[in-house]
N, C-alpha and C positions, 0 to 999 in steps of 0.2 A: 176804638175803631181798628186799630194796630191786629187785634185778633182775628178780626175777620180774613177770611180767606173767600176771593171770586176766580172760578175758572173761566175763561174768555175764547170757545171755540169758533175761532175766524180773525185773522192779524190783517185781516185788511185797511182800511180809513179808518171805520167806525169802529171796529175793536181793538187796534192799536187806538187810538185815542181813551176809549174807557180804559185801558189798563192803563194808560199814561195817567190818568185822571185819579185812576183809583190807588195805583202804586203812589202819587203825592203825595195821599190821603194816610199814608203805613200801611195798605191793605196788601196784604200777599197776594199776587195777582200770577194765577198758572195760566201758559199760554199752549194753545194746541189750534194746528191750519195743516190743510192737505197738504200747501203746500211749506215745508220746513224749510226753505231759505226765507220765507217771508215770518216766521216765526221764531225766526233768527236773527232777522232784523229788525223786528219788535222788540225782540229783550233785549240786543243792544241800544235798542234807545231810550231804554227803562221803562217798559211798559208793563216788563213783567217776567216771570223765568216758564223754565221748559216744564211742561206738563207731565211729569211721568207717572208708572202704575202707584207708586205711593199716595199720591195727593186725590184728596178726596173733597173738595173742594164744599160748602154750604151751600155757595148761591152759583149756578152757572151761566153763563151767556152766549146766546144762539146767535152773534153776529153772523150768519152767512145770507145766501139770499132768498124768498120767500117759498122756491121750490124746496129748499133743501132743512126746510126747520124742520117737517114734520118726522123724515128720516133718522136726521141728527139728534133730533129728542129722545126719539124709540134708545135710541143706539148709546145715548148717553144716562138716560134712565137705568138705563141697564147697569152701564160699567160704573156709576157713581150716586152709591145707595142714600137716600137720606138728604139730598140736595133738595132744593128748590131750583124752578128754571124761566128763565124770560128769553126773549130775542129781540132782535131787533131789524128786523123787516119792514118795509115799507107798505104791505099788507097784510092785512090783518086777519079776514073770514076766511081765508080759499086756509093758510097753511092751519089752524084752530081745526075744520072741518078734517081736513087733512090726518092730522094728529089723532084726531077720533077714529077716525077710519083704522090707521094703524094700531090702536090700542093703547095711545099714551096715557100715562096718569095726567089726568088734565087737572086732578087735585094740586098737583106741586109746580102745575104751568100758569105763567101771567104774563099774557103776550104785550109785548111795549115797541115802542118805536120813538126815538130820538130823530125830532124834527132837527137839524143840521147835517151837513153836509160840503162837499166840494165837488167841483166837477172835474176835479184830480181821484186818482185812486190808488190805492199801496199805503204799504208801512210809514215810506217816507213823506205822504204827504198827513199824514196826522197832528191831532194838536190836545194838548189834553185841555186846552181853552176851549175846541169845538163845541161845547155843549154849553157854553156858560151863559145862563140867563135863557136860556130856548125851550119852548116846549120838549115835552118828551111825554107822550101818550101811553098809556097805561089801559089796555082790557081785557079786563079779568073776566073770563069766562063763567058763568052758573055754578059750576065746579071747583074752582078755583080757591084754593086757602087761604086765611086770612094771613098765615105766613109769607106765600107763595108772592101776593101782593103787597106787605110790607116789607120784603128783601128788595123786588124790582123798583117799589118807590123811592129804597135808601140806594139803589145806586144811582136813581137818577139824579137823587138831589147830593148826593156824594160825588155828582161829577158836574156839581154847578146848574142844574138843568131844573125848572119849575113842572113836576108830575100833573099830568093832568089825564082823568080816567075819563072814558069814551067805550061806548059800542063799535065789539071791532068792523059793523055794517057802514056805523056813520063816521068811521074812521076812513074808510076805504072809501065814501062817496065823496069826503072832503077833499083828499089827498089827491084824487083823482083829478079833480079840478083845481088847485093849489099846485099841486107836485108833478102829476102823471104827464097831464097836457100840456105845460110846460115844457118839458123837457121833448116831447114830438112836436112841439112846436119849433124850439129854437133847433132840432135835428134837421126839421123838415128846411126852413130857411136857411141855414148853414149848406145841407145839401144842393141849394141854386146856386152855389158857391163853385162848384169843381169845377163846371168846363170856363169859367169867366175870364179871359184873358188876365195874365199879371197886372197890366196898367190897368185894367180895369178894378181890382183888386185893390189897387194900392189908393183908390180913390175914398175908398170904407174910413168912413170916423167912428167916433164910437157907441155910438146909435148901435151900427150892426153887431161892432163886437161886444156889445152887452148885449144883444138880444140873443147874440147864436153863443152865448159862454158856455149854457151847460150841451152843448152842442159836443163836448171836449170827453162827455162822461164815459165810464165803461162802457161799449156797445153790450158785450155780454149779460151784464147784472140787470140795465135796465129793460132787455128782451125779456128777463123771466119776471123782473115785476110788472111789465104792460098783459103780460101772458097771465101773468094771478091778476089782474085788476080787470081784463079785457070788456068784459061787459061795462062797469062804469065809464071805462073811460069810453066806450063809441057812445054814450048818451052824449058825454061833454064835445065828444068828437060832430056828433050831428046839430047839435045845437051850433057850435061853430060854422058849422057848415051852413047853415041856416042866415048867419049872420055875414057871412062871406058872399053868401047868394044876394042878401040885399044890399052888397055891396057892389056886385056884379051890376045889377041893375042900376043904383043910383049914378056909377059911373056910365053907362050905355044909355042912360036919357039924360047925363050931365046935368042931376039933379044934385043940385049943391045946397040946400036945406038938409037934405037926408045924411048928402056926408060929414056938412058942420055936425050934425047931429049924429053919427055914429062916433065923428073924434068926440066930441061934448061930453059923451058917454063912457070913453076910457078915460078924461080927466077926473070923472064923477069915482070911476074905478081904482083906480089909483093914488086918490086923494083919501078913500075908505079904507086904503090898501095900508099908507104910511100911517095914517092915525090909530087903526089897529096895532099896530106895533109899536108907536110912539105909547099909547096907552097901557098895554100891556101889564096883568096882573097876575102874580100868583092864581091857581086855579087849586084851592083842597084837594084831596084825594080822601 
């Protein structure tokens, strides 16, 4: 493993973390970010060293965010002949379509997404543990080599993560309701938070602050992933809506059958929720 060489464009969480993951591993790990103080404090914390014209990396990684993979593929295709290349965005069709559009070799691309995460962001909050034992989705495009998909599969299971291959459509409609609306969920309630007097504040247990945690997330990253998800996410967005309405209602005729029966129904949710995960198995690729 010691011989493999990964370049890892973007030291944010999640690429600081694979290079932390993969430098454990012996793997030469070159790092490259727009921004160079964050790429600089990546390698100081062993993620991995500086990228320069020399290294020409096999396997590369598109950590940045869902606008900006299709760009960066073009642009790295280019400077690093003979590589294969993966990313890691949270969606999956818009940057793949994307990619097309610009001309990428889609032969040497296999779009992935490593399901973990924090609602911290930077170098400093990484872990080369973040991945361990967590999905990490895998879809390879029509086009896609069988190299191109067994490099992405070894780094995810070379940073502890179980590969699991999907359609990047049914990727995006899962994630959308799983990942997406979560996160405008706990913003949106977090947001009733600003004008609340302090004592009011200070009355929160931790009901609220688990619910508004990922509240805490980049505003930036997650504006460009709701912006590539958009459509999915306002189906999950209306159907919510849908269900808030008859909550409207049940509360305005103080029908208390309907609301035992709406909590009844996130107990049912959340009980499928933990046993998923309690169960949880490898998935082949």
């Amino acid at each position: 493993m010691a011989a493999r060489s990964v370049g890892i464009v973007g030291a944010g969480l999640i690429g600081t973390s694979i290079g932390l993951a993969l430098s454990r591993q012996g793997v030469d790990v070159v790092l490259a970010d727009r921004d160079q103080e964050r790429a600089r404090i990546a390698g100081a914390l062993g993620a991995g060293r500086a990228w320069t014209r020399d290294d020409v990396p096999r396997h590369v990684v598109l950590a940045v965010p869902p606008g900006a993979v299709a760009a960066e593929l073009r642009r790295r295709q280019r400077t690093t002949p003979g590589a294969v290349f993966t990313d890691t965005a949270s969606v999956k069709r818009r940057p793949q379509e994307e990619a097309a559009q610009l001309g990428c070799d889609l032969d040497s691309f296999c779009g992935g997404h490593p399901i973990a995460g924090r609602e911290l962001s930077g170098p400093t909050a990484a872990s080369a543990d973040l991945f361990r034992d967590r999905p990490w989705v895998l879809t390879p495009a029509g086009a896609t080599s069988t190299r191109a998909r067994d490099e992405a599969a070894w780094v995810a299971t070379a940073c502890g993560a179980r590969p699991v291959v999907m359609d990047p459509s049914d990727h995006d409609v899962a994630l959308g309701l799983v990942s997406h609306v979560p996160q405008l969920l706990s913003s949106l309630l977090a947001a009733r938070m600003v004008d609340l007097p302090d004592d009011v504040l200070r009355l929160a247990g931790t009901g609220l602050h688990d619910t508004t945690r990922l509240a805490g997330s980049d505003p930036a990253l997650w504006d460009d992933i709701v912006r590539a998800n958009a459509e999915i996410i306002l189906d999950v967005v209306q159907a919510l809506a849908g269900d808030l309405e008859d909550l409207r209602l049940a509360l305005a005729a103080d029908h208390g059958e309907r609301i035992l029966a709406l909590l009844r129904a996130g107990n049912d949710g959340r009980t499928r929720l933990l046993r998923s995960r309690a169960g949880a198995e490898p998935v082949p690729t």
